[in-house]
TORFILO-119235 format. One record per residue: x, y, z of N, C-alpha, C in turn; residue number from 1. Coordinates in pm, 1 decimal. Atoms other than C-alpha are relative to their C-alpha. Example, Ala and Ser with C-alpha at 12.3 -4.5 7.8 and 13.67 -1.06 7.14 Angstrom:
<sites>
@nx 89.0 ny -119.0 nz 0.0 cax 1230.0 cay -450.0 caz 780.0 cx 90.0 cy 120.0 cz 0.0 nr 1
@nx -82.0 ny -119.0 nz -6.0 cax 1367.0 cay -106.0 caz 714.0 cx -77.0 cy 109.0 cz 73.0 nr 2
</sites>
This chain:
<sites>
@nx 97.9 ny -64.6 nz 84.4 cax 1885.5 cay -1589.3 caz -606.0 cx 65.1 cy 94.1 cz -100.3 nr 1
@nx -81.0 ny -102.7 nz 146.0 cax 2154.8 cay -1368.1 caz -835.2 cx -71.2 cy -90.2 cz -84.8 nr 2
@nx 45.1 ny 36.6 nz 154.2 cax 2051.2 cay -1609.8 caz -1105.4 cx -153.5 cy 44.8 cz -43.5 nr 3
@nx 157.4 ny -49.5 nz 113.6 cax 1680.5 cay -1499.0 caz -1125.7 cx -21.3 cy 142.9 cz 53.5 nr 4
@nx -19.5 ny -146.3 nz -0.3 cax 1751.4 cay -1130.6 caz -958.6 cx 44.0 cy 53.9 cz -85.1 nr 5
@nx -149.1 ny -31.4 nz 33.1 cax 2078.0 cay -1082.6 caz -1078.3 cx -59.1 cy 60.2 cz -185.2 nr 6
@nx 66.4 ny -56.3 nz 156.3 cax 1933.0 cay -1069.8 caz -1471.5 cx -109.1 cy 111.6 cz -9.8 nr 7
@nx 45.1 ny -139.2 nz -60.1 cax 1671.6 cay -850.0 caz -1384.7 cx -35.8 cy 91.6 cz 36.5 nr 8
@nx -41.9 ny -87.7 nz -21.1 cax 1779.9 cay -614.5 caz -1237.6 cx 115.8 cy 73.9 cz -39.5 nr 9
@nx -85.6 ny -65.9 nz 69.4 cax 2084.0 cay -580.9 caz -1468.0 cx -131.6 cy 76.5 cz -157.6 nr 10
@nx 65.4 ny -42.1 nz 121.8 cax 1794.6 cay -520.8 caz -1734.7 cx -92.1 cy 68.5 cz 47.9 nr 11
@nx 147.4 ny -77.0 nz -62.3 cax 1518.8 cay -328.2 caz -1542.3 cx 38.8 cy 95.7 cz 90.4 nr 12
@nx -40.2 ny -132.8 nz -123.8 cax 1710.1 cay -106.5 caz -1259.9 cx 0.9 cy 148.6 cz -34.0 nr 13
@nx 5.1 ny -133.6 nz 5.3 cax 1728.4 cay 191.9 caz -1428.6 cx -116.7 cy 42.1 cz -38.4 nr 14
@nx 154.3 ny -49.8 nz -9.1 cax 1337.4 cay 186.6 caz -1497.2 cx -75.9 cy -28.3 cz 112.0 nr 15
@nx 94.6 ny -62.4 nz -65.4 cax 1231.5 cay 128.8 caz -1186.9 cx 9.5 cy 84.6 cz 97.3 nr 16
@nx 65.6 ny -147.0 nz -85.2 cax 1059.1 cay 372.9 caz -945.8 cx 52.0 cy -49.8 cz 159.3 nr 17
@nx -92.7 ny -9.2 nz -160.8 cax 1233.5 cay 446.6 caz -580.6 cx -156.9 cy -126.3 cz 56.5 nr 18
@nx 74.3 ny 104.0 nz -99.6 cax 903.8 cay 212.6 caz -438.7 cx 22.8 cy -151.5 cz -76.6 nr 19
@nx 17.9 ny 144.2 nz 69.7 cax 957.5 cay -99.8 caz -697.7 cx 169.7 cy -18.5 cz 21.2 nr 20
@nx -112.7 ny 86.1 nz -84.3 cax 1361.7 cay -85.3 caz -557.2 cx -14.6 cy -19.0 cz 80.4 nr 21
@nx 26.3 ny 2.8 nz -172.0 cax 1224.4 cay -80.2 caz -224.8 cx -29.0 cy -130.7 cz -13.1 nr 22
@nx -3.8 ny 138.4 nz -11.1 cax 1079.5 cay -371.9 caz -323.6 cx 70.5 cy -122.6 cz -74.5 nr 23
@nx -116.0 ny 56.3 nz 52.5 cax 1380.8 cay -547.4 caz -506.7 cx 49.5 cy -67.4 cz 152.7 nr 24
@nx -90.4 ny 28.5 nz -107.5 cax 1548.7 cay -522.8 caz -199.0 cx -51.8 cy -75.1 cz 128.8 nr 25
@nx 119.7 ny 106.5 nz -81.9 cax 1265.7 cay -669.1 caz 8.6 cx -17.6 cy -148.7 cz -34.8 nr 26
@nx -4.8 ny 172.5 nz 44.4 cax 1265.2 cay -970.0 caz -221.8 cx 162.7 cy -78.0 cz 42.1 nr 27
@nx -122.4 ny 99.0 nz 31.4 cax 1639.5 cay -1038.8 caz -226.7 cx 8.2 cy -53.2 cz 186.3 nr 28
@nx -23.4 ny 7.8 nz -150.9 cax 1588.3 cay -1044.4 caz 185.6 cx -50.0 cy -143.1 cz 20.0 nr 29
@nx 84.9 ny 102.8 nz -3.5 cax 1382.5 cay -1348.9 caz 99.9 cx 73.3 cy -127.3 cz 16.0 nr 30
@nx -101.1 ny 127.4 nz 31.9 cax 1518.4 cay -1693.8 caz 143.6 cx -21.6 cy -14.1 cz -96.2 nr 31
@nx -31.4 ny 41.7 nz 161.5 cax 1627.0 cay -1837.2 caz -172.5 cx -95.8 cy -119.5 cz -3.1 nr 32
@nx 55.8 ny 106.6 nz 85.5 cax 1432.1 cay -2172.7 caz -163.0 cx -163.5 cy 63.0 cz 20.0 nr 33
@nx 133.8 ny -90.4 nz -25.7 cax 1097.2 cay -1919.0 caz -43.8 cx -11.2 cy 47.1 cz -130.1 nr 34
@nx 7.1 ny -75.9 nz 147.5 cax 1137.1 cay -1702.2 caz -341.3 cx -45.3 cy -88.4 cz -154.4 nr 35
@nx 34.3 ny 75.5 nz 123.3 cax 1207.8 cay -1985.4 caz -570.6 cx -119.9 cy -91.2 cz -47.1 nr 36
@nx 147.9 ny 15.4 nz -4.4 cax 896.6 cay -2111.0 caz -472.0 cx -74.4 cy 21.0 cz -56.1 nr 37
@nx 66.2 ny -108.4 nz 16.9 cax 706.6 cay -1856.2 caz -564.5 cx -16.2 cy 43.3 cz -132.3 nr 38
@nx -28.0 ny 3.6 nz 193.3 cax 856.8 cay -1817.8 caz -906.8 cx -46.2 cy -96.2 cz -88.6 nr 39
@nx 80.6 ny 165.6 nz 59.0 cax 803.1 cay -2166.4 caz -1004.5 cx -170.4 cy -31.2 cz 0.8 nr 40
@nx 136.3 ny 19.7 nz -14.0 cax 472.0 cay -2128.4 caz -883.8 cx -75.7 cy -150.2 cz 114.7 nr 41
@nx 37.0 ny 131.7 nz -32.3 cax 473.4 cay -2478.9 caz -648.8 cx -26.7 cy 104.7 cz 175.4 nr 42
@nx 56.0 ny -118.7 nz -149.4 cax 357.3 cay -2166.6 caz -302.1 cx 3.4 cy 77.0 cz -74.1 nr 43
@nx 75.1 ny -110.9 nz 17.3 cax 149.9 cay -1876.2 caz -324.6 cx 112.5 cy 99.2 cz 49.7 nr 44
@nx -86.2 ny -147.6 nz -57.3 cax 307.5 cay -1545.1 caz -293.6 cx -53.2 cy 61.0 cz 31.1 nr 45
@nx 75.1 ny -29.9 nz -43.6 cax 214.9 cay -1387.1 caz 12.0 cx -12.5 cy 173.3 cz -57.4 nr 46
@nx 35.8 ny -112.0 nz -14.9 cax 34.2 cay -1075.2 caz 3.1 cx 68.9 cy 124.1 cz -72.6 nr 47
@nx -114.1 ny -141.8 nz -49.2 cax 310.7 cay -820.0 caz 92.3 cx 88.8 cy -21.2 cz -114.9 nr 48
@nx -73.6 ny 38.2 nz 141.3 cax 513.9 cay -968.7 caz -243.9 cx -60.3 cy 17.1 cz -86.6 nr 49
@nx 67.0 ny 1.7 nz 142.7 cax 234.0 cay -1013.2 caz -494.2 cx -17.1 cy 147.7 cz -33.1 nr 50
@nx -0.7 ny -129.6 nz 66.9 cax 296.4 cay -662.0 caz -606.2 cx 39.2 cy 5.7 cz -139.2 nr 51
@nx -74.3 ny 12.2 nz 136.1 cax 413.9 cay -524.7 caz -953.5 cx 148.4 cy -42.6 cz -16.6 nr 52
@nx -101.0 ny 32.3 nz 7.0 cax 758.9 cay -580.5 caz -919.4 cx 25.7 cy -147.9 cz -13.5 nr 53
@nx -16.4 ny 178.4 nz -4.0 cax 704.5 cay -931.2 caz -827.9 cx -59.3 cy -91.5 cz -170.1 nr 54
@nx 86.7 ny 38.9 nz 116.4 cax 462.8 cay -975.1 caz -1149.6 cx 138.3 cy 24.0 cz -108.7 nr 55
@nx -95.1 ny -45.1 nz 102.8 cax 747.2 cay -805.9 caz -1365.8 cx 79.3 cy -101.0 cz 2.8 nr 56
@nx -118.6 ny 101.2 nz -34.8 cax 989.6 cay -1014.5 caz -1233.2 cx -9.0 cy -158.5 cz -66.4 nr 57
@nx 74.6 ny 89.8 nz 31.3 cax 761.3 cay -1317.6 caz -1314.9 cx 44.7 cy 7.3 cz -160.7 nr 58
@nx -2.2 ny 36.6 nz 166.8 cax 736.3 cay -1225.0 caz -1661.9 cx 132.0 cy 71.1 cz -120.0 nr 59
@nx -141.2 ny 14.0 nz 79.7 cax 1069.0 cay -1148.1 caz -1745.2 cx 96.9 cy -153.3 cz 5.2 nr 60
@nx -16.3 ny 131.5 nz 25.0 cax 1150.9 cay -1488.7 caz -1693.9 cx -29.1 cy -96.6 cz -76.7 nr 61
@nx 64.5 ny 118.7 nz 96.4 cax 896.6 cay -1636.3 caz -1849.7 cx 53.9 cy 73.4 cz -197.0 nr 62
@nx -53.2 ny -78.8 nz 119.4 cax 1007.2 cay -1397.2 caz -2180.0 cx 143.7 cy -30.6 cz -28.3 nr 63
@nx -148.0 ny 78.7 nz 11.8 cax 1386.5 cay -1514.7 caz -2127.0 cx -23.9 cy -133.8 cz -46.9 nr 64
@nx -56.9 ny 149.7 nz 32.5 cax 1293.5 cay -1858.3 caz -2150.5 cx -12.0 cy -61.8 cz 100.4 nr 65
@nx -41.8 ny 69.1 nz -119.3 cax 1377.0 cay -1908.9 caz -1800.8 cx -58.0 cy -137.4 cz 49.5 nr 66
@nx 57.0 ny 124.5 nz -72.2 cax 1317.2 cay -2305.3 caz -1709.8 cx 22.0 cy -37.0 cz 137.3 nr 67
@nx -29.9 ny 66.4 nz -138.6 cax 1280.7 cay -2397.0 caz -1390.4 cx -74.9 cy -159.9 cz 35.5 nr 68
@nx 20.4 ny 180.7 nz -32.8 cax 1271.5 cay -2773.5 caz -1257.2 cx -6.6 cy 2.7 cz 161.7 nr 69
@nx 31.2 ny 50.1 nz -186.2 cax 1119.9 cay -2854.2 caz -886.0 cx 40.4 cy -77.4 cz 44.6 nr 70
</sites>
């Protein structure tokens, strides 16, 4: 998951708030093909994830460009 953390969080870490690294670090705990899931959109993201961080995360990807293939 560095490739869709890894960016970022080199571009977003120093704005966010001690609870949105809490949950950085909660995601990267995630398995990688779970997460990528999730991103892609082919499984729901439960609950305890669909927070802001996760949304941010979302749409800094989609603003990169980022393609992903299932």
């Amino acid at each position: 998951m560095d490739l869709l953390l890894g960016p970022f969080a080199d571009a977003r870490i120093a704005d966010l708030s001690p609870p949105e690294l809490d949950m950085l670090d909660e995601l990267m705990s995630v398995s990688d093909p779970e997460l990528y899931s999730w991103l892609i959109g082919t499984a729901p993201v439960p609950r305890q994830y669909d927070r802001s961080l996760f949304r941010q995360l979302t749409a800094f990807h989609r603003r990169s460009g980022a393609r992903y293939s299932s």
